[in-house]
FIKOLZA-1660 file (N, C-alpha, C; in steps of 0.1 Angstrom, whole numbers, plus 5000, padded with zeros to 4 digits):
% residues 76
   i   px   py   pz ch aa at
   1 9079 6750 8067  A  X  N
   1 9073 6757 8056  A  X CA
   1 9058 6758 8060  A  X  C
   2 9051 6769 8058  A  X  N
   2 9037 6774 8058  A  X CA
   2 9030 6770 8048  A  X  C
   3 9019 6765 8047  A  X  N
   3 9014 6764 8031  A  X CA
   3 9002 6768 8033  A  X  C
   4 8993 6773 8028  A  X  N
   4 8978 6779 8028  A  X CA
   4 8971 6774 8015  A  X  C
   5 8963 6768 8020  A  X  N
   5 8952 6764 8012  A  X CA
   5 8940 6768 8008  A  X  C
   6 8936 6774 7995  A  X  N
   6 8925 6781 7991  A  X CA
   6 8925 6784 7978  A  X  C
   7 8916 6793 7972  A  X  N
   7 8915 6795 7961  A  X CA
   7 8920 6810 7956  A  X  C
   8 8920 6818 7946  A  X  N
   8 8917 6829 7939  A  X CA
   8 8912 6836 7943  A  X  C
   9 8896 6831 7943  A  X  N
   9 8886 6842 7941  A  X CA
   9 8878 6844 7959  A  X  C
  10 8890 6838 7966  A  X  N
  10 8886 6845 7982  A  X CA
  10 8892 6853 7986  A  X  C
  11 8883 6863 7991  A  X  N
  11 8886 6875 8000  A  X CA
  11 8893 6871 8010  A  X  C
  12 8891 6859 8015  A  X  N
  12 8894 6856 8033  A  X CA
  12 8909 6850 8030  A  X  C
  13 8908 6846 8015  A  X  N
  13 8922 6838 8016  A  X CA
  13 8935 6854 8012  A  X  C
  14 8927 6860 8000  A  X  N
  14 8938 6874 8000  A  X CA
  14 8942 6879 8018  A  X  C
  15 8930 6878 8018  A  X  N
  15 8938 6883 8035  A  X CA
  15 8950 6879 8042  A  X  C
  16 8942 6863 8041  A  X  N
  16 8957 6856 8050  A  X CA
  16 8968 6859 8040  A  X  C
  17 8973 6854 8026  A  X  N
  17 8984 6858 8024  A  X CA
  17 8990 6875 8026  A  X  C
  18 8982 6882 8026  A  X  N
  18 8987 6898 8029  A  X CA
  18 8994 6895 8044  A  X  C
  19 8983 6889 8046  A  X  N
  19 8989 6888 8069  A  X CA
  19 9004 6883 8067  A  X  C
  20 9003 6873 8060  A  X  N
  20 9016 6863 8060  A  X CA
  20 9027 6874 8053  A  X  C
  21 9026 6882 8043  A  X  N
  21 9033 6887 8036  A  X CA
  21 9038 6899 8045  A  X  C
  22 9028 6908 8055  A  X  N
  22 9031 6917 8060  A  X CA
  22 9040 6912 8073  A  X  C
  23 9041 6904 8075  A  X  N
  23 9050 6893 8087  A  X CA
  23 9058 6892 8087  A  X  C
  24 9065 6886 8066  A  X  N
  24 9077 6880 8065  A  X CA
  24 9079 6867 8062  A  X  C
  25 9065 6860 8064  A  X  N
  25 9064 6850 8063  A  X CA
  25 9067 6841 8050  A  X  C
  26 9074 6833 8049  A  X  N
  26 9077 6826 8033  A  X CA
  26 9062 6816 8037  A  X  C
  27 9057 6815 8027  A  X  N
  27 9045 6805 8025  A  X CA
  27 9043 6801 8010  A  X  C
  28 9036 6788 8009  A  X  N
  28 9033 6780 7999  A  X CA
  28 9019 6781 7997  A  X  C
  29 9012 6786 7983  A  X  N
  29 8996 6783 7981  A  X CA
  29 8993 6772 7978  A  X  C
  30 8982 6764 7979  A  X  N
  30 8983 6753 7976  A  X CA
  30 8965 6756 7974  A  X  C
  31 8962 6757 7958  A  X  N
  31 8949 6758 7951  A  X CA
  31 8944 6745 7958  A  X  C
  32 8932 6750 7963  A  X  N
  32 8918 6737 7964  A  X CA
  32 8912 6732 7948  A  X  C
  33 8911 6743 7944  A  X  N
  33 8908 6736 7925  A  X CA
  33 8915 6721 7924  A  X  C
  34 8925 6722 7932  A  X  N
  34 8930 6707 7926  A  X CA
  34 8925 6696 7936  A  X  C
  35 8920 6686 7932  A  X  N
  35 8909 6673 7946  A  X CA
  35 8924 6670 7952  A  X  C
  36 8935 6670 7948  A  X  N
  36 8943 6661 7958  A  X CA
  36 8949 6674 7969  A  X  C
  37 8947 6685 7963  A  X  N
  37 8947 6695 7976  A  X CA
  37 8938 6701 7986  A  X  C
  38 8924 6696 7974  A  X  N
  38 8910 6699 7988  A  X CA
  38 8913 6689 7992  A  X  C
  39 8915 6673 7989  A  X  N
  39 8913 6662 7998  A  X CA
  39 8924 6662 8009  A  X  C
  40 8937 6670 8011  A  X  N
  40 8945 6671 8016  A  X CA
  40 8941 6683 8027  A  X  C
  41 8934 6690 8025  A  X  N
  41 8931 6705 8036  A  X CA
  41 8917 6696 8042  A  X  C
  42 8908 6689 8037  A  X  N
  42 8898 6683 8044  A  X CA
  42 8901 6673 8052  A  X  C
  43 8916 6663 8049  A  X  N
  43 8921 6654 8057  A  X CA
  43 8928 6664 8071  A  X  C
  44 8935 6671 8070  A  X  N
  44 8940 6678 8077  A  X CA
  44 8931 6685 8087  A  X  C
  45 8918 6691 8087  A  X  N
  45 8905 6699 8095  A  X CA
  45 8894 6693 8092  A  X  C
  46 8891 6681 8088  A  X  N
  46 8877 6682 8087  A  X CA
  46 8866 6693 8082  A  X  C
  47 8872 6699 8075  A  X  N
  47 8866 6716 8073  A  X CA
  47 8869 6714 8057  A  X  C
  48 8855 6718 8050  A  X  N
  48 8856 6721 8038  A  X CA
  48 8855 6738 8033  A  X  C
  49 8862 6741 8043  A  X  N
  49 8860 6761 8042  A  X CA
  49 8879 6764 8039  A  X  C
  50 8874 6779 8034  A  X  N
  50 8894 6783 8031  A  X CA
  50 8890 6794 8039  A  X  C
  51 8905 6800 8041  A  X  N
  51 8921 6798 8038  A  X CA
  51 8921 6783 8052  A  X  C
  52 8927 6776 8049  A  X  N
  52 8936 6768 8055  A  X CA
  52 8950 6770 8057  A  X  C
  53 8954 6777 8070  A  X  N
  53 8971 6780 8066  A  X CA
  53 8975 6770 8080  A  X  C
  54 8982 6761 8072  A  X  N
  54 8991 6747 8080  A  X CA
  54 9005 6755 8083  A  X  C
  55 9006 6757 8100  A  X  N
  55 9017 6763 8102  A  X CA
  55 9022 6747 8113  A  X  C
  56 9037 6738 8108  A  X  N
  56 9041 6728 8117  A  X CA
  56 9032 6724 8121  A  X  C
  57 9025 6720 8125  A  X  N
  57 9019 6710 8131  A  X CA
  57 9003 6715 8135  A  X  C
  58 9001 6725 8135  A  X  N
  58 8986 6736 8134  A  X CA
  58 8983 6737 8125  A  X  C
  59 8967 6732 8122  A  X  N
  59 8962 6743 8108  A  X CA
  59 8952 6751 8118  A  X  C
  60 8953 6761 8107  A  X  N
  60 8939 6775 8113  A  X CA
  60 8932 6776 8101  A  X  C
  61 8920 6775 8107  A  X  N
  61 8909 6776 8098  A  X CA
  61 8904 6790 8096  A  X  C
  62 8903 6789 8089  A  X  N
  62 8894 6809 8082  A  X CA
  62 8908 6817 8086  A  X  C
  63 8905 6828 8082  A  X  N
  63 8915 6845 8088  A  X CA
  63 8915 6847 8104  A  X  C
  64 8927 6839 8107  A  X  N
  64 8925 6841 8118  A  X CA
  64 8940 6847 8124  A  X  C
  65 8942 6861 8127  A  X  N
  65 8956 6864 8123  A  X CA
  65 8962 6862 8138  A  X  C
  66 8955 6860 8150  A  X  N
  66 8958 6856 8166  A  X CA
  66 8961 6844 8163  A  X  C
  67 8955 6832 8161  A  X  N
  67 8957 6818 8161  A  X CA
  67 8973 6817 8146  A  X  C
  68 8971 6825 8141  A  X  N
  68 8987 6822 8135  A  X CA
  68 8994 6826 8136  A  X  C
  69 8995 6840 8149  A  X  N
  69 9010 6845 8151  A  X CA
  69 9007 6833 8164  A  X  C
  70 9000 6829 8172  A  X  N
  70 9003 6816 8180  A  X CA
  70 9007 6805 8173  A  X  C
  71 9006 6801 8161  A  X  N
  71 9013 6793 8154  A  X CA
  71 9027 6792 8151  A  X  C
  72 9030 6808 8145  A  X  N
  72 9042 6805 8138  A  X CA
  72 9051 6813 8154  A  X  C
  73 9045 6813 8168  A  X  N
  73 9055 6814 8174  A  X CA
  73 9059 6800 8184  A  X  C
  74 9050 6791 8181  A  X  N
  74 9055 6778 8183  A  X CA
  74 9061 6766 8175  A  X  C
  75 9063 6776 8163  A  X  N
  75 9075 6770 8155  A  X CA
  75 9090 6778 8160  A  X  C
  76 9090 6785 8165  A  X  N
  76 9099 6793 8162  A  X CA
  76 9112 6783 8174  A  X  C
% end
């Protein structure tokens, strides 16, 4: 399962889910609004910035649409 971490009111996170949507991709949002999901995307990167999209065992930080078709093609 994919989950991406971010908020609403980001451009960078609309993006990633459009990427993920235009792919095919099934993914989970998972709001930073909530502390046990920022504390969970900050445990995971060290990074207090969105989208966080955790593909198996990779997260990618920001819009990064190379580093996650390299993701989800080392799930595959």
């Amino acid at each position: 399962m994919v989950e991406l971490y971010g908020s609403d009111t980001c451009l960078w996170c609309r993006k990633t889910k459009d990427y993920l949507n235009s792919k095919g991709v099934r993914f989970r949002t998972k709001s930073i609004t909530d502390p046990d999901n920022a504390h969970r995307a900050f445990t995971l990167t060290g990074q207090q910035t969105v989208p966080i999209t955790v593909i198996g065992r990779t997260a990618v930080v920001g819009f990064d649409p190379d580093a996650i078709d390299r993701a989800l093609n080392m799930t595959k």
